[in-house]
C-alpha atoms as one frame of an Amber mdcrd trajectory, in Angstrom:
protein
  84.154 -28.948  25.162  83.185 -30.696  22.339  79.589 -29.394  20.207  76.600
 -31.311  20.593  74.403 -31.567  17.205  71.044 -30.616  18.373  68.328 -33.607
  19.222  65.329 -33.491  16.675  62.180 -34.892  17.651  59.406 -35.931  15.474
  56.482 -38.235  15.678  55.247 -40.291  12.850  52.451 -42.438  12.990  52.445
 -45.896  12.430  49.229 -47.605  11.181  48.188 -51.632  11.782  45.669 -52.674
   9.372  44.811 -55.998   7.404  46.193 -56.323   3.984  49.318 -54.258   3.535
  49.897 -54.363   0.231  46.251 -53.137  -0.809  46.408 -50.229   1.448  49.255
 -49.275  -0.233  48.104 -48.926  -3.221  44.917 -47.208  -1.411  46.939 -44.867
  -0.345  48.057 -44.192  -3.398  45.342 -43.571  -4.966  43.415 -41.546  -2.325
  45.945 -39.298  -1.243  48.720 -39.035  -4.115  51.598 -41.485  -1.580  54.609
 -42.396  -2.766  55.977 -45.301  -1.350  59.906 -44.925  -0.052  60.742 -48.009
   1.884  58.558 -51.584   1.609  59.866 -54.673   3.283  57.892 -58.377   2.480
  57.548 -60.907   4.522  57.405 -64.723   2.464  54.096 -64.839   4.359  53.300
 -61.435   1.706  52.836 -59.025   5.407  54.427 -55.955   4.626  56.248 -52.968
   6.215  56.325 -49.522   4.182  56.929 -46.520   4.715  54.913 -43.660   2.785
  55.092 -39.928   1.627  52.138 -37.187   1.022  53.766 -34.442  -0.093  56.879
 -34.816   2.535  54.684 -36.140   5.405  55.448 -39.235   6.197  53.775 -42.835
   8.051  54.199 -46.079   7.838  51.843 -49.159   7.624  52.198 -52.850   8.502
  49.453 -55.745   8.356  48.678 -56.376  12.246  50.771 -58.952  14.199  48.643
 -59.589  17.154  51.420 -61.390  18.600  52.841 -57.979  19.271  50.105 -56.381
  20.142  49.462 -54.298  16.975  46.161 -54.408  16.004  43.849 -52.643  13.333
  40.891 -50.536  14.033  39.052 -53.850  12.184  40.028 -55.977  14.602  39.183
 -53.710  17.609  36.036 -52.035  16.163  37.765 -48.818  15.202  40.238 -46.630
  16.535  41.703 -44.792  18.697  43.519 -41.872  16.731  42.607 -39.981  14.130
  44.915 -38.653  11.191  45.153 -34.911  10.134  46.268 -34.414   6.356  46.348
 -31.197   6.382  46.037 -30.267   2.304  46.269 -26.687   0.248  42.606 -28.284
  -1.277  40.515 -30.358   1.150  37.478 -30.454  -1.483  38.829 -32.200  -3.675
  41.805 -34.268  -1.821  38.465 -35.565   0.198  36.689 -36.085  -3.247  39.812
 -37.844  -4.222  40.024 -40.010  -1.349  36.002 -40.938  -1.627  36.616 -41.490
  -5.290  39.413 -44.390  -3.900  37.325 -46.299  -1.929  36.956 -43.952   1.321
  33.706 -43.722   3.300  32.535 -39.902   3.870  32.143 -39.810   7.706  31.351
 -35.878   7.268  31.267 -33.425   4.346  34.116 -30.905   3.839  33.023 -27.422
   5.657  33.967 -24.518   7.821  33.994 -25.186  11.084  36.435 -23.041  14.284
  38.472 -21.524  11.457  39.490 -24.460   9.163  37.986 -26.225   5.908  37.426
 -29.757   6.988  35.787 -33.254   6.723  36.423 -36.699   7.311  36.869 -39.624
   5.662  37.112 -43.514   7.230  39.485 -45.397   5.071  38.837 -49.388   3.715
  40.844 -50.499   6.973  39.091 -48.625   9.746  41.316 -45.436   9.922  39.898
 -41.636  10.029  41.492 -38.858   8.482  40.431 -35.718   8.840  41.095 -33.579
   5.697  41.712 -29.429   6.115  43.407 -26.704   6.277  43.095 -23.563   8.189
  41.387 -20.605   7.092  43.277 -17.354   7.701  44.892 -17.497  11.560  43.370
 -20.815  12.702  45.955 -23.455  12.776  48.819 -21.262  14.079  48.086 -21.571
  17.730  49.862 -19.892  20.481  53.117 -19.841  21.922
């Protein structure tokens, strides 16, 4: 019997928007990214695939041909992002400082610090971390 390396699963989201390469550097400046894979098209549509802190997503400029579109394209979205940060003051004051909309203020609320931002594309993150047992769940 031969040994089977365990299966890991992980989702990472994906994100359509318009403009690639300027929510890149958005990205970068709202939320500290580092960009570790970028692929562009001669058309300048890009593929990339960026890091907060460990936790990664990737971005591409929408190809409606495929059926990926952005929230802009829509009128907004469907999912919502969680960066969960050890300072959600001022990684949201960061992220308004970049060009983010505040869509609610950073407070308590069920057990966590939290607001929410809406990015230049049309994307909601919600910025927090738990206070004291919230976020652990149950098993």
């Amino acid at each position: 019997m031969t040994a089977i390396d365990p299966v890991k699963c992980s989702i990472t989201p994906w994100l359509s928007l318009r403009n690639g390469t300027r929510a890149i550097e958005f990205y970068k400046s709202a939320f500290g990214a580092r960009e570790v894979y970028h692929v562009e098209a001669p058309d300048g549509e890009v593929v990339s695939r960026l890091s907060i802190d460990g936790a990664e997503f990737w971005l591409s400029d929408e190809s409606p041909e495929h059926e990926n579109f952005s929230p802009e394209s829509l009128g907004g979205g469907s999912v919502k992002m969680i960066l969960i940060a050890q300072d959600p003051d001022s990684a949201f004051a960061q992220a308004i400082a970049a060009g983010a909309r505040e869509v609610y203020a950073v407070q308590e609320e069920h057990g966590w610090r939290i607001g929410r931002v809406a990015d230049p594309f049309g994307h909601h993150w919600e910025i927090c971390r738990p206070i004291g047992d919230a976020g652990k769940g149950t098993s």
